[in-house]
N, C-alpha and C positions, 0 to 999 in steps of 0.2 A: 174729916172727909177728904177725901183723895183728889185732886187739883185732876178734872178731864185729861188728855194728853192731847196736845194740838197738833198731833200729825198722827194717823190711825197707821197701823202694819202695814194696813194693805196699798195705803199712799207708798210708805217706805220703799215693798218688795216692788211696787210700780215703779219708782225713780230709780231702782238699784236696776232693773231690767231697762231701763233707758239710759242705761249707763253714765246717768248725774255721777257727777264727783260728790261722794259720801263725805269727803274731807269740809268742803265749803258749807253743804248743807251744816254740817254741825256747828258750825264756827255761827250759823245765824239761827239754828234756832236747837232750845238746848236740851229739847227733849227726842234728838236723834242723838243717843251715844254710841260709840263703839261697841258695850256688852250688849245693849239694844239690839243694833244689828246682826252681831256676832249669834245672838241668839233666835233670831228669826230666820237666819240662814242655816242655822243647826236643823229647825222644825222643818225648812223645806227638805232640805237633802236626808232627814230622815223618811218625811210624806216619798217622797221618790223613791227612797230603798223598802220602806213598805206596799208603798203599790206595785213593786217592779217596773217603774218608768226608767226606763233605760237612754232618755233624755234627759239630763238632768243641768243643774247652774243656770240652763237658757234656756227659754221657751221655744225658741226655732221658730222660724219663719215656715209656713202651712203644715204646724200642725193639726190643723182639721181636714188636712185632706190623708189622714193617716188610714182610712177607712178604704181611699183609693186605689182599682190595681190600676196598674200600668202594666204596657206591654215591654218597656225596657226605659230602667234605672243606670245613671253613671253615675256613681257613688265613691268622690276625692274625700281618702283620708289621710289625717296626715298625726302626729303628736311631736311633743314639743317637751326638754326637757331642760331645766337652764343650772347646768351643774355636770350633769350627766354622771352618777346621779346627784338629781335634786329636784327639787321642784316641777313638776309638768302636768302639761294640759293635754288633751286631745280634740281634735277638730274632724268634725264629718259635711262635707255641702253635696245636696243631694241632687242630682238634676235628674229630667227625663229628658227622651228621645234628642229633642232641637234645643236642648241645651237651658231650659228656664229653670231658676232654682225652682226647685223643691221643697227644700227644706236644708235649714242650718241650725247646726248644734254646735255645741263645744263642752267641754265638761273640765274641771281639776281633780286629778285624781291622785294628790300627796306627790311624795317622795319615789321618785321611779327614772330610771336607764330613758335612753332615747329609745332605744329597740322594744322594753317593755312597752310603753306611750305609745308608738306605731300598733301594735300588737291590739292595745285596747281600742284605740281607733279604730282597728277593721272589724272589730267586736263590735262596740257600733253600731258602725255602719251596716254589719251584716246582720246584726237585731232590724237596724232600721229598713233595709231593703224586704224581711220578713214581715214586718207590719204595713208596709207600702203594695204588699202583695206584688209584688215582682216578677213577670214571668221569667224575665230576663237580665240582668245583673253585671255591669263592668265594672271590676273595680280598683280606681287608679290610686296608685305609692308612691309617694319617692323614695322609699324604703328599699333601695334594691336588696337588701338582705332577705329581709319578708317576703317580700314577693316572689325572690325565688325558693325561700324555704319551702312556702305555703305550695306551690307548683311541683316540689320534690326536687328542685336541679340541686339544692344544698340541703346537708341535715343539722336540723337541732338538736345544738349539743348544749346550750343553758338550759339549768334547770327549771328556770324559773318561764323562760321560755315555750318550755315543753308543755307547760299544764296549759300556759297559752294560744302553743298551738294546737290543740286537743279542743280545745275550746272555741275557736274558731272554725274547726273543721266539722264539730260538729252541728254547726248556726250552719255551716255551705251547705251541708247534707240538705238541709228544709227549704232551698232555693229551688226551682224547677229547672232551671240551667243560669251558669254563673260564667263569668272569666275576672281573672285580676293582672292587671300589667304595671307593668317600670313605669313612670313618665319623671320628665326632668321636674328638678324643684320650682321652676318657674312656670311649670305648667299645672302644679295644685298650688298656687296663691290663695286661694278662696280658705282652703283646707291647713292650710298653713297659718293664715291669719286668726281662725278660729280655735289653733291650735293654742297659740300665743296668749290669747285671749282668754282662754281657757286656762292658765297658768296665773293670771293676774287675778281670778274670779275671788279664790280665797286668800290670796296672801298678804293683806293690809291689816 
């Protein structure tokens, strides 16, 4: 007969989303292992690509209020790439009107360019402003490449780019009215940290 296990999944995926050090827990009790975990983060991020949750690694801070419209969304994204390429994350924090978060996500999305990670950020983001019912949509980069791709002042000439931005533009088409602007990198913190963040989700 099989010895119970004394820490259930659903403790685990709890302490992993409270971002406990996965290292310490092991070292005291020895039925959290690495393939353990490794494997229960597999089941989620597949549950996610099956249902098309386009929130994925985080839970985000209100997601119950995804049901809600809002009369206008600020929407800082940022991604994050430590190699370039290498490793990267993407970070979205969503505010409304007077500025209260929203919602924050972040995600790992393997091996990718700093300009692809921006790219999938405003993906996103622009998913998430379409299920927040958004009448209205600002959405801040530090990416000034992006932003002015995405606006037309420059053209995309990566290929890889291309299909990206194709893909983005056609998530703006489902907005009722949108704007995205430049801002300094000290003024997406929020979206930067969540970037970062998002980099570190999978790589232990």
């Amino acid at each position: 007969m099989m010895k119970k296990s004394t820490v259930s999944d659903h403790e685990i995926l709890t302490l992993i989303h409270k971002n406990i050090d996965m290292r310490k827990l092991k070292n005291k009790n020895k039925a959290i292992t690495k393939k353990r975990i490794d494997e229960l983060l597999q089941k989620l991020k597949e549950y996610v690509k099956k249902e098309d949750l386009s929130i994925s690694g985080e839970a985000g801070k209100g997601a119950s209020t995804i049901d809600k419209q809002f009369d206008s969304l600020i929407v800082n994204v940022d991604g994050a790439s430590k190699g370039n390429p290498g490793k990267a994350g993407i970070g979205v924090a969503v505010f409304d009107k007077d500025l209260n978060i929203v919602h924050e996500s972040c995600e790992y999305i393997g091996a990718a360019t700093n300009n692809v990670a921006e790219y999938k950020a405003l993906i996103l983001g622009a998913k998430l402003a379409i299920k927040f019912n958004a009448k209205s949509t600002l959405f801040k980069s530090d990416s000034e490449l992006m932003v002015k791709q995405i606006v037309g002042e420059y053209r995309v000439k990566n290929t890889q780019l291309k299909s990206l931005y194709s893909e983005v533009q056609s998530l703006l088409e489902k907005l009722p009215e949108w704007k995205i602007k430049h801002v300094p990198r000290e003024e997406n913190t929020d979206a930067d940290l969540l970037a970062n963040k998002g980099v570190e989700m999978f790589t232990e």
